[in-house]
C-alpha positions as CSV (number, residue, x, y, z in Angstrom):
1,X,-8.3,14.3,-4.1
2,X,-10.9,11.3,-2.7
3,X,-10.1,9.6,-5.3
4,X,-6.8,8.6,-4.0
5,X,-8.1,6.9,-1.7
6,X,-9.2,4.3,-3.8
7,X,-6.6,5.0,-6.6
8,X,-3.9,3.9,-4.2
9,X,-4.9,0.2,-3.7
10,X,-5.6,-0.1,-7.2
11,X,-1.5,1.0,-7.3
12,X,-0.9,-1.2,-5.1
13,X,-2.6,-4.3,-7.3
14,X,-1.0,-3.4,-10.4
15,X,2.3,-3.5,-8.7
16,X,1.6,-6.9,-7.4
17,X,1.0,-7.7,-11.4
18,X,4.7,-6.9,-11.7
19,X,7.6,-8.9,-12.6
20,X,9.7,-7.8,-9.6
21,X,13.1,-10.4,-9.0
22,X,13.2,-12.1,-5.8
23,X,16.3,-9.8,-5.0
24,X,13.7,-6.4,-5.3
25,X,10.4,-8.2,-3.8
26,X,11.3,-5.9,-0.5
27,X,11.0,-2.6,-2.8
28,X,7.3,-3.9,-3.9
29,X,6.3,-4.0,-0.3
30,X,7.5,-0.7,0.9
31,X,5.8,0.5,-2.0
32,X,1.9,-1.2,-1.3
33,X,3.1,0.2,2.4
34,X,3.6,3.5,1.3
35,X,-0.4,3.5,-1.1
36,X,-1.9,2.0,2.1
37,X,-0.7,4.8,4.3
38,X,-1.3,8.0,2.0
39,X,-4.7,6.1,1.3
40,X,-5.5,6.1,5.2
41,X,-4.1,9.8,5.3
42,X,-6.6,10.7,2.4
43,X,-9.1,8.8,4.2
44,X,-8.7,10.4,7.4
45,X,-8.8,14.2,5.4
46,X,-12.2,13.1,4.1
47,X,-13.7,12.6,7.3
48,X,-12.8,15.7,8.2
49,X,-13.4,17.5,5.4
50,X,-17.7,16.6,5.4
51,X,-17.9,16.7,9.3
52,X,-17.3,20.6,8.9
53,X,-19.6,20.6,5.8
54,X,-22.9,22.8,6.8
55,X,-25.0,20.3,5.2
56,X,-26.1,16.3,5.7
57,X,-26.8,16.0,2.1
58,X,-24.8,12.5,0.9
59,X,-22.1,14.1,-1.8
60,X,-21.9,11.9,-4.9
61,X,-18.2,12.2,-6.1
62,X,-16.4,10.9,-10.0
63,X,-19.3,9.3,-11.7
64,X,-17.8,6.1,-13.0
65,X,-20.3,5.2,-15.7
66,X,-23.1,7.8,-16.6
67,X,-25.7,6.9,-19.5
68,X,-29.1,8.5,-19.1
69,X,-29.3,9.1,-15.8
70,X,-32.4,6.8,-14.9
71,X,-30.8,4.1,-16.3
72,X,-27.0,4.0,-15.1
73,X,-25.2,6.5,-13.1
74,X,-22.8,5.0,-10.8
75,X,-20.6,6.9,-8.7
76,X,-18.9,6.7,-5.5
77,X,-21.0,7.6,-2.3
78,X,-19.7,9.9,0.2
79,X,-20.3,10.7,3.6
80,X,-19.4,10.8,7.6
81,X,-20.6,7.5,7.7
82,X,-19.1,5.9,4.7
83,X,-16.2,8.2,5.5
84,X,-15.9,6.8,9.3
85,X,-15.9,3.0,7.6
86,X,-13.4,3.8,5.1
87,X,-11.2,5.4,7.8
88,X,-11.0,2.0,9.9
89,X,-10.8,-0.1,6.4
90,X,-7.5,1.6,5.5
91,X,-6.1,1.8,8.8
92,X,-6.1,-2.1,9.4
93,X,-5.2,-2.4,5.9
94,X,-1.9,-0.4,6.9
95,X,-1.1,-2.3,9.6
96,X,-1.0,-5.5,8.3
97,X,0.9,-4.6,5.3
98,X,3.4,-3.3,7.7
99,X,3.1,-6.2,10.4
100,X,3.7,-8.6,6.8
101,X,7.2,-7.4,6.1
102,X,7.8,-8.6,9.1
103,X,6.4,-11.7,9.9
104,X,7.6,-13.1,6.1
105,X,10.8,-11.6,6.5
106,X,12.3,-15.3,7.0
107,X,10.1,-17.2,5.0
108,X,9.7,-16.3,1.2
109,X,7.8,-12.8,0.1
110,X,6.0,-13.6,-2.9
111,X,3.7,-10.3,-4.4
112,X,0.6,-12.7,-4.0
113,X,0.5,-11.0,-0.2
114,X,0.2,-7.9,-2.1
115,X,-2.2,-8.6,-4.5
116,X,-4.6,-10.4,-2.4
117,X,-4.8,-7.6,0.3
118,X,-5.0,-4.8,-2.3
119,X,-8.0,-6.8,-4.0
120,X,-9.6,-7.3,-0.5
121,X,-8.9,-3.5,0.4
122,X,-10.6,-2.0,-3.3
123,X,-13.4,-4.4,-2.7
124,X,-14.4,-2.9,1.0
125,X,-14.1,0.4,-0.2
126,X,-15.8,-0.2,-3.3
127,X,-19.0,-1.9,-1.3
128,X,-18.3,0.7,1.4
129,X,-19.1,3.5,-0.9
130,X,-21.2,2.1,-3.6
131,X,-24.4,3.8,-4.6
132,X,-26.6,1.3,-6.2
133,X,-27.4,-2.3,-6.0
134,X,-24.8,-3.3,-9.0
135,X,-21.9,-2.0,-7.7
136,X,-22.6,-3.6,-3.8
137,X,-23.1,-6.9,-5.5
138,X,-19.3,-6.9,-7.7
139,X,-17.9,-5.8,-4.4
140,X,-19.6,-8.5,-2.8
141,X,-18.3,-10.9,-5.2
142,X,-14.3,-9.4,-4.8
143,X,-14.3,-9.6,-1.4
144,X,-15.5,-13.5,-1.4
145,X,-12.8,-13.9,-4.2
146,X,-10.2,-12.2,-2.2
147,X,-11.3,-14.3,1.0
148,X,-10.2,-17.6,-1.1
149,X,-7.1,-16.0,-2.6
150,X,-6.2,-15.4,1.1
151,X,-6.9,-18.8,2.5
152,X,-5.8,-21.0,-1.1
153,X,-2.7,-22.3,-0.1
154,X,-1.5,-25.3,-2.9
155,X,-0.3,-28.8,-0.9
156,X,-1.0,-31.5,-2.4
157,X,-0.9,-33.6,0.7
158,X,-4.0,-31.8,2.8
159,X,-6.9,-32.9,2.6
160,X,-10.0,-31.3,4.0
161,X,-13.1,-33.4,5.3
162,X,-15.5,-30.7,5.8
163,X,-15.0,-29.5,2.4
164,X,-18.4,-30.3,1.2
165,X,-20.0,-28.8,4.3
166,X,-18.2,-25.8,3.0
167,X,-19.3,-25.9,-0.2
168,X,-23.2,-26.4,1.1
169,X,-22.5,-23.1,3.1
170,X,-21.3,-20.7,0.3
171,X,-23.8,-21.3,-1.7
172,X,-27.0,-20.7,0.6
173,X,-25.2,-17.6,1.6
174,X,-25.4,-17.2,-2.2
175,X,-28.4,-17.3,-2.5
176,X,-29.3,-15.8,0.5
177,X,-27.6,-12.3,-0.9
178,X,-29.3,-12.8,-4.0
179,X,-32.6,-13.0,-2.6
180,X,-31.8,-10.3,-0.4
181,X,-30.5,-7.8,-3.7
182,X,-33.9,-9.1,-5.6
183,X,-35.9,-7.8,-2.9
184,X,-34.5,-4.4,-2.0
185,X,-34.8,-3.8,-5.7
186,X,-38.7,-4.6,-5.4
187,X,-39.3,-2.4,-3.3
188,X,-39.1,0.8,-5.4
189,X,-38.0,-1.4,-8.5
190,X,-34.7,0.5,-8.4
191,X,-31.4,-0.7,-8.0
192,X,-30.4,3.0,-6.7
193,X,-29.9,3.7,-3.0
194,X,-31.0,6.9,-2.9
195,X,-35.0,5.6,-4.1
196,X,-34.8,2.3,-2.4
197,X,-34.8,4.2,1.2
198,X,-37.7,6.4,0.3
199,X,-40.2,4.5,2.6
200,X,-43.0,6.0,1.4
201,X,-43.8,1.9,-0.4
202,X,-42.1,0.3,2.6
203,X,-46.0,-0.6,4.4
204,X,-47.1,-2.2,1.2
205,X,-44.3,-4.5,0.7
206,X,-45.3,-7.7,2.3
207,X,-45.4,-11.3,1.8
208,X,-47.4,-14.1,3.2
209,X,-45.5,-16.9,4.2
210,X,-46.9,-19.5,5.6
211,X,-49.8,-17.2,7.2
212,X,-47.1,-14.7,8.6
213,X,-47.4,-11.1,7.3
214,X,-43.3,-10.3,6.4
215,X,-42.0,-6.7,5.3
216,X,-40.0,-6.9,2.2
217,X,-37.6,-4.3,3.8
218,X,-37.4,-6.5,6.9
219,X,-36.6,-9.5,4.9
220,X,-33.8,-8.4,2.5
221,X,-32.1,-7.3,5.7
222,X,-32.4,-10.3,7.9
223,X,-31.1,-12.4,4.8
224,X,-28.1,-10.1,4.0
225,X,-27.1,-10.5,7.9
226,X,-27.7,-14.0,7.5
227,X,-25.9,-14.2,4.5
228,X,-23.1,-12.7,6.3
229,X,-23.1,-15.1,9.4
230,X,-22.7,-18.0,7.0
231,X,-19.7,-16.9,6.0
232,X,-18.8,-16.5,9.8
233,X,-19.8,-20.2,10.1
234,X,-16.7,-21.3,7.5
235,X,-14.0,-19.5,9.9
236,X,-15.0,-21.9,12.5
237,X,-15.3,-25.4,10.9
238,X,-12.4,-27.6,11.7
239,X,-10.4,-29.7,8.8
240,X,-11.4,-26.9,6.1
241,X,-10.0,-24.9,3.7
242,X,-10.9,-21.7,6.0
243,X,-10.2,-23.1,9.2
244,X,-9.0,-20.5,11.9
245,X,-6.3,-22.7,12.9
246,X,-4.4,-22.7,9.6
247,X,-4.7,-19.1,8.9
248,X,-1.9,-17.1,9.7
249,X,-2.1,-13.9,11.5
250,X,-1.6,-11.3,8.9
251,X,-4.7,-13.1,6.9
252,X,-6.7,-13.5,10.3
253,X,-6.8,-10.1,11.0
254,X,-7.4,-8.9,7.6
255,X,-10.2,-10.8,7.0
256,X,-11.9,-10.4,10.2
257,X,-11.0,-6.9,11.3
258,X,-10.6,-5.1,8.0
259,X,-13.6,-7.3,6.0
260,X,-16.2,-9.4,7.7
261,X,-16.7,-7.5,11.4
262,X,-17.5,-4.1,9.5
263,X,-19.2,-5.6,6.6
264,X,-21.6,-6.8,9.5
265,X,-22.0,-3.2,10.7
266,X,-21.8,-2.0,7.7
267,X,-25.3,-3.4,6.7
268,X,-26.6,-2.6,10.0
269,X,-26.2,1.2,9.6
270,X,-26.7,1.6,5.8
271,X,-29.9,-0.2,5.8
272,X,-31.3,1.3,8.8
273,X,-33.8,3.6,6.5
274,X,-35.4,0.1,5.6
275,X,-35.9,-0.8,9.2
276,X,-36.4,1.9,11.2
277,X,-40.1,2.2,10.6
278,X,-41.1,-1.8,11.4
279,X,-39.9,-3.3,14.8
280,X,-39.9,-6.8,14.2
281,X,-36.5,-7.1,12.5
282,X,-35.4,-5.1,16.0
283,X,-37.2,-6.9,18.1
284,X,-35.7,-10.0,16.7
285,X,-32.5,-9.3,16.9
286,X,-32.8,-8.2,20.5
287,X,-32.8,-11.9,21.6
288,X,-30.5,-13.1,19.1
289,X,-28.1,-10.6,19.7
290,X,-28.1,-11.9,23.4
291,X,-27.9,-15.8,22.6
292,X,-24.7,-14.8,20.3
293,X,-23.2,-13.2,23.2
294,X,-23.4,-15.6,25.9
295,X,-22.9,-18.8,23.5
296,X,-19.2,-17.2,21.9
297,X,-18.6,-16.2,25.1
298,X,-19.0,-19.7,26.1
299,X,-17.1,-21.3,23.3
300,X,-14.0,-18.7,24.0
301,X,-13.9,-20.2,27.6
302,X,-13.9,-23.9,26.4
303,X,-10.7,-23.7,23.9
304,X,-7.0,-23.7,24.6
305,X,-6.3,-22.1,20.7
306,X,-5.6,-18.4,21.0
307,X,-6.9,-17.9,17.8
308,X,-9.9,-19.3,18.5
309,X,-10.4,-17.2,21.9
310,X,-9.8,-13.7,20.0
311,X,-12.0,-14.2,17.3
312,X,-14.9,-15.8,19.5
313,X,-14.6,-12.9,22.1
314,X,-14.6,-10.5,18.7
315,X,-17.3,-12.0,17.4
316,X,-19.3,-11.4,21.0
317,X,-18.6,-7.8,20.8
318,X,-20.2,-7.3,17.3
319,X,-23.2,-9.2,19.0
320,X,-23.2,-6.5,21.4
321,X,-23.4,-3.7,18.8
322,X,-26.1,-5.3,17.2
323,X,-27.9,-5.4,20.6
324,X,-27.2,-1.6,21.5
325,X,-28.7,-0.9,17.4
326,X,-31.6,-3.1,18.2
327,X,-32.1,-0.5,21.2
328,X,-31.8,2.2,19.3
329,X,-28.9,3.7,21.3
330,X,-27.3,4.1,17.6
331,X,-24.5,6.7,18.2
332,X,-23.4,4.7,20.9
333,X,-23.4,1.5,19.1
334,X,-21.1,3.1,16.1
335,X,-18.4,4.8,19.1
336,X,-18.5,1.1,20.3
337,X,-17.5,-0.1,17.2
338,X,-14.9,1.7,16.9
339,X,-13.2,1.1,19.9
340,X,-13.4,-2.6,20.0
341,X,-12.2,-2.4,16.4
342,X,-8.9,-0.9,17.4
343,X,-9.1,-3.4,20.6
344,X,-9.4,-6.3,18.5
345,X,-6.8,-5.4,15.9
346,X,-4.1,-4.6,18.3
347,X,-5.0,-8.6,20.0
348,X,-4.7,-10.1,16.8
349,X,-1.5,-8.7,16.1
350,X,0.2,-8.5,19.2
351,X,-0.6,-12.3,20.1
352,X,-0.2,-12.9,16.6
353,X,3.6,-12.3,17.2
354,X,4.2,-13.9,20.3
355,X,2.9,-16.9,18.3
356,X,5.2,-16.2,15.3
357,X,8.0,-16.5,18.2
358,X,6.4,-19.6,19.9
359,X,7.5,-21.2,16.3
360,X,3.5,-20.9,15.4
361,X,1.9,-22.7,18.4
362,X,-1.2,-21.2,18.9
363,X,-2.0,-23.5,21.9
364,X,-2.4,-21.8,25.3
365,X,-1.2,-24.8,27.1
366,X,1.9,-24.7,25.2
367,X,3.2,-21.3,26.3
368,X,3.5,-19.6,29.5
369,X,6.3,-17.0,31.4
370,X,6.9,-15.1,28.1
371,X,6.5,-11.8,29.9
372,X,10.3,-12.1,30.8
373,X,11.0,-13.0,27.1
374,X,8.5,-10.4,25.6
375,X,7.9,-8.0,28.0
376,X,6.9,-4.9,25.1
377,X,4.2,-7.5,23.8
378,X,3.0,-8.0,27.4
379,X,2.8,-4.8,28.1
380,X,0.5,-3.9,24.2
381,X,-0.8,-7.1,25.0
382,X,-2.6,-5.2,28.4
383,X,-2.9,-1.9,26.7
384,X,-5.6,-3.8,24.1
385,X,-7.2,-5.9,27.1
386,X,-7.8,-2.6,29.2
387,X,-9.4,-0.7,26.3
388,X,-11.4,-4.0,25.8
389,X,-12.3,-4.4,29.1
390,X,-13.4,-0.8,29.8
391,X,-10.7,0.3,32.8
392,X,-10.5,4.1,33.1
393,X,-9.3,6.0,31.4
394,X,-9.0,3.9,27.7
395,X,-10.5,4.4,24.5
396,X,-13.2,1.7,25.4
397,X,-14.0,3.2,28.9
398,X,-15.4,6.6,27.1
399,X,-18.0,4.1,24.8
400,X,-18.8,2.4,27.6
401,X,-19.8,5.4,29.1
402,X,-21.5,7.0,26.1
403,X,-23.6,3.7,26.5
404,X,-24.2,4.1,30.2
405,X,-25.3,7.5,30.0
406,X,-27.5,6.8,27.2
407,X,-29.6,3.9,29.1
408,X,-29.5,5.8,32.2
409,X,-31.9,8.3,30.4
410,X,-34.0,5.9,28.6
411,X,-36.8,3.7,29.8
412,X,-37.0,1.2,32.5
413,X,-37.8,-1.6,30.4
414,X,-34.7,-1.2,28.2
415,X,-32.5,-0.4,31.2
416,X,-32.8,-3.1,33.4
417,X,-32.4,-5.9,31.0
418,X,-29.5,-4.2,29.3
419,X,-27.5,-3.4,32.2
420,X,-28.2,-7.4,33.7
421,X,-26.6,-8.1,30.2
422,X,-23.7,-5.4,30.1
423,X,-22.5,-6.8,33.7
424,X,-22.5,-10.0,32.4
425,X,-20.5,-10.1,29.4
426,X,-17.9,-7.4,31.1
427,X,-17.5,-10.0,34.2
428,X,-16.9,-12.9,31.8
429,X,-15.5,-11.3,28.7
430,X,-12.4,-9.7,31.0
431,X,-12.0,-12.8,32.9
432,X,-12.1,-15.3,29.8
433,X,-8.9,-12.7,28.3
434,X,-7.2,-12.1,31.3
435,X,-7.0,-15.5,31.9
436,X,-5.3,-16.1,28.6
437,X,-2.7,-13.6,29.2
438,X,-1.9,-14.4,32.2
439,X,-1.5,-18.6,31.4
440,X,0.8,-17.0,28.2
441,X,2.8,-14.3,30.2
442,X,3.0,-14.9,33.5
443,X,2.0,-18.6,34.1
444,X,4.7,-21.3,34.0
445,X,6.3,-22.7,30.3
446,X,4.5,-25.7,29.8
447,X,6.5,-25.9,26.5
448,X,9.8,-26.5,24.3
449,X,12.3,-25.4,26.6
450,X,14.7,-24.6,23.6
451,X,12.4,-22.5,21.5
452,X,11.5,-20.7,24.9
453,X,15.2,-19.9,25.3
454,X,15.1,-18.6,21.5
455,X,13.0,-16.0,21.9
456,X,13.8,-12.6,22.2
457,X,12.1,-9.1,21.1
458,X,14.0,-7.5,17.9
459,X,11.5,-6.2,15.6
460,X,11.5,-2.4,16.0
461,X,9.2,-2.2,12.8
462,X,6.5,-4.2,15.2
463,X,7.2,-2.3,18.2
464,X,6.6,1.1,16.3
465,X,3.2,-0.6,14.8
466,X,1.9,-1.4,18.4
467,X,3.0,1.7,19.9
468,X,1.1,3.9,17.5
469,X,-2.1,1.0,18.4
470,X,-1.7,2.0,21.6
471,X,-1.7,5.8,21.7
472,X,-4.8,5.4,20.0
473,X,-6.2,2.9,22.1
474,X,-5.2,5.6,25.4
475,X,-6.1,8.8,23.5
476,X,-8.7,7.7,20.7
477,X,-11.9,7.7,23.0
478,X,-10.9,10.8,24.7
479,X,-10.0,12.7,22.0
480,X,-13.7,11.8,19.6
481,X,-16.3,11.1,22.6
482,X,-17.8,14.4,21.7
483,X,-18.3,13.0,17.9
484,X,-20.6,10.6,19.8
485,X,-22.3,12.2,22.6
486,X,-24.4,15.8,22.8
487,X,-24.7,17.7,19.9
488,X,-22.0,17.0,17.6
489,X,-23.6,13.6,17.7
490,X,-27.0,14.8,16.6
491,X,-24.9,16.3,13.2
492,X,-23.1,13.1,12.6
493,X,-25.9,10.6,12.7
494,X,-28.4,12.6,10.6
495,X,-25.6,13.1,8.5
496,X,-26.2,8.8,7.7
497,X,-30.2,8.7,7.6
498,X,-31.7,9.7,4.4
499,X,-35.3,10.2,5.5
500,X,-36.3,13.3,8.0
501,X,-36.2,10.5,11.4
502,X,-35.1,11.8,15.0
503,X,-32.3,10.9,16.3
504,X,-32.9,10.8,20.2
505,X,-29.4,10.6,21.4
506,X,-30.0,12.3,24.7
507,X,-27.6,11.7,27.5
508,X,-26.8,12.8,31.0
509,X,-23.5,14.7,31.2
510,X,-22.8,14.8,34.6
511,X,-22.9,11.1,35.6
512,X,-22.4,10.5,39.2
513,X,-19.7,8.3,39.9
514,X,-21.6,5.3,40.5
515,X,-23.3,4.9,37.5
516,X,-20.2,6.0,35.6
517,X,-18.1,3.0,36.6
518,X,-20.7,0.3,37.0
519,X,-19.9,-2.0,33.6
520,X,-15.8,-1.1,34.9
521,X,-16.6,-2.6,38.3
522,X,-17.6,-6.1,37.1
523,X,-14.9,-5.8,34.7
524,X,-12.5,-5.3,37.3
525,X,-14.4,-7.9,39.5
526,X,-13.6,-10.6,36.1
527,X,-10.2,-9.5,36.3
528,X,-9.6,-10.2,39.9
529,X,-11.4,-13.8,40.1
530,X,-8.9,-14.0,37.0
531,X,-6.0,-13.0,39.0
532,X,-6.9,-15.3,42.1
533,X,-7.4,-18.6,40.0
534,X,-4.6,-18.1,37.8
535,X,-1.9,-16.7,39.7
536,X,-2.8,-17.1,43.6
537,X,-4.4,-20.1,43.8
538,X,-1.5,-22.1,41.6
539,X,1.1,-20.9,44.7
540,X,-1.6,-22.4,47.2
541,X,-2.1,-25.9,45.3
542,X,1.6,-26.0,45.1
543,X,1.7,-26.0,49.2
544,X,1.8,-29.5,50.1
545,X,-0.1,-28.9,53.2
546,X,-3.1,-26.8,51.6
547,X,-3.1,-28.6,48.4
548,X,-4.7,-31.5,50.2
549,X,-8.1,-29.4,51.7
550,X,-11.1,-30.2,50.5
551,X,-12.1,-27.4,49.9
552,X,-9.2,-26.7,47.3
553,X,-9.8,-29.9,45.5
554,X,-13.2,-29.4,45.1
555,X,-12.2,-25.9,43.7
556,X,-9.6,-27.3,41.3
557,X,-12.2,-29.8,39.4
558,X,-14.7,-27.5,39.1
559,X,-13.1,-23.3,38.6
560,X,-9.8,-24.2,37.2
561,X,-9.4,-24.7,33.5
562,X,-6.1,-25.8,32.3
């Protein structure tokens, strides 16, 4: 029956291949909605299914080509992990087909949609589950095609100048992924997971580079994350092909929920056999994890584009995962993961549709008092920031406190620095999104009067999409902590190593109240300053008398932002 799970997208594409009339284009939708949900369903039976397993051992499921077995046996690769990744791949997958009926309904459906998500769908799962080096490089390579199907749009009057910066991008992350396959084949000279992990060569492997002693292991890693970031980097050049600002939502949040974010911790996990036993690819990612935090965070605070915000602020929250990783507080890492995930989705989509009703203006300082227009997406819109922001009793409150409870138990050295950092980016990520909402909901219209009086909430289809996001975003945490914390978590995370290595994840169950709520308090210290410069101090400056202190000038130039 697992094999529905992929069989279902590959449905899907065929249909796409169709020759459906214009009048009959709404059938071919239900119909990719309908292989996207039993394929989540499926997904979701897996997971289950090899958590109650006895064993660890990775199950190996429909060979897909078998000719003498040293030479090619491909198959699809199956466990809690992969299972977890295919769970969350499907899901967003789901939702976007669904939120896409929608948001084309007035413009023309064309089975293009279809295809291109269905391609970028079979190519996550196929990399997701693939057991050799051969199959992780095609998937590779349908993904990026299915990134440029996605973004193509034919006018002949753009014109992009960054094109060729572009272009010089792709192809050293290229070559980049190349190098990277080349060398995790050396290491055992097999292109087969399974022998690639066995560390017993991993010592040995090293190259001198310029007097530096580098582990081969080490290397391929670094350069598949690399790799990776590069094509980060494209999302966020301006006048290009893949700019963020001429994506529509649907295509946003595919690519960046359902693709690149758990492609990135993707690699982190599976190749953690490869880096477990040498600290230097750890103990460089320790500070680069930080300087990616602070600097998106940074860059989220200086733009007005929505867009821009979420995806900067989504792309600071991976950085965090890869910092709790390169502490080794793995299980709590993954539970992370999975809550911002569902966090981040539910932002895309619900501001994604406020902007569909703003007539597509993505600018913050173009909206403002839609909470009496839209009050259901105001109130998603909050759901998604509190699980994001960590306020009790949300799905991201529980990983923040599998995280806590963790550090609280482990060395001084890791703790302080972490918990300087986790204060930080909770104070400034909640105040850079509460800001945003509150300047889109609740400050005053700064825009087209007329559209503003056009908008109004019909889309029950939507409504049911976010209210389902957000029973998961309430109940999600509570109801699969234990899956991350104690000793269900010891039988998950061995379950994904395939060498005999501890997994410490001890933690401290009864957490006084204290440390329990310390990353919540400087959340809920960001959300006030929020609330005072955003919605108190815009009554005082309005006072004629007050307006005038010194004091509140000073203040204006320097705290205020648009």
């Amino acid at each position: 029956m697992e094999i529905f799970i992929f069989i279902f997208p590959l449905l899907s594409l065929f249909i796409s291949l169709l020759p459906f009339s214009s009048n009959h284009l709404n059938i071919a939708f239900i119909i990719n909605c309908f292989c996207m949900i039993f394929s989540f369903c499926l997904s979701v039976y897996l997971f289950i299914k090899l958590f109650q397993l006895n064993n660890d051992i990775p199950l190996y499921f429909y060979p897909l080509i078998e000719f003498n077995k040293d030479f090619v046996a491909w198959s699809l690769r199956l466990d809690i992990y992969v299972s977890t990744f295919v769970c969350i791949v499907t899901f967003v997958s789901s939702l976007v087909t669904i939120y896409s009926i929608n948001f084309f309904k007035e413009q023309y459906l064309n089975l293009k949609l279809i295809r291109n998500v269905s391609l970028l769908t079979i190519g996550m799962l196929t990399i997701i589950s693939s057991n050799n080096l051969i199959q992780f490089f095609i998937a590779w390579q349908i993904i990026l095609f299915s990134f440029f199907l996605l973004v193509n749009r034919k006018n002949a009057d753009e014109t992009y100048i960054n094109s060729s910066k572009i272009f010089l991008h792709n192809r050293i992350s290229d070559l980049a992924f190349f190098f990277s396959v080349y060398l995790l084949y050396k290491l055992n000279n097999s292109i087969y997971f399974e022998i690639i992990f066995e560390n017993n060569n991993f010592v040995n492997n090293n190259i001198l580079f310029w007097g530096i002693t580098i582990n081969k292991a080490e290397l391929a890693v670094f350069l598949l994350f690399f790799s990776c970031l590069l094509r980060f980097r494209q999302f966020f050049i301006s006048n290009c092909l893949y700019d963020i600002k001429n994506l529509n939502i649907p295509t946003l949040t595919l690519i960046f929920c359902s693709a690149l974010l758990p492609l990135i911790i993707f690699y982190t996990f599976r190749f953690f056999p490869l880096i477990f036993s040498t600290p230097n690819f750890l103990n460089t990612m320790i500070p680069l994890s930080l300087c990616l935090i602070f600097i998106l965070i940074y860059l989220s605070f200086n733009t007005s584009n929505i867009k821009y915000v979420i995806s900067y602020l989504a792309f600071s929250q991976a950085s965090i995962i890869f910092y709790i990783f390169s502490i080794k507080v793995y299980h709590a890492a993954m539970f992370y993961y999975i809550t911002f995930s569902l966090s981040t989705t539910m932002l895309y989509l619900c501001l994604g549709y406020v902007m569909t009703k703003m007539n597509n203006v993505s600018n913050v300082k173009a909206m403002g008092g839609l909470a009496f227009k839209m009050p259901s997406m105001f109130l998603f819109t909050l759901i998604a920031f509190f699980s994001t922001s960590g306020v009790p009793f949300f799905s991201g409150f529980y990983s923040h406190e599998v995280i806590i409870s963790t550090l609280y138990s482990s060395e001084q050295a890791i703790l302080v620095p972490s918990m300087l950092m986790g204060m930080s980016a909770s104070f400034l990520i909640s105040y850079v999104l509460l800001k945003n909402i509150i300047l889109i909901f609740l400050g005053k219209n700064k825009g087209n009067i007329h559209e503003f009086n056009k908008i109004n909430e019909n889309s029950s289809t939507n409504k049911l999409i976010f209210f389902c996001l957000g029973l998961c975003l309430v109940f999600a945490g509570w109801l699969t902590k234990n899956l991350f914390d104690g000793i269900n978590a010891e039988h998950l995370w061995n379950s994904l190593i395939y060498n005999d290595i501890d997994l410490s994840t001890n933690s401290i169950l009864n957490l006084s109240d204290k440390v329990k709520y310390f990353l919540t308090f400087f959340s809920l210290l960001g959300m006030f300053l929020a609330v005072v410069n955003y919605l108190i101090m815009p009554f005082i400056l309005n006072n004629y008398k007050l307006k005038y202190y010194r004091i509140f000038i000073l203040y204006n130039k320097y705290f205020l932002r648009f």
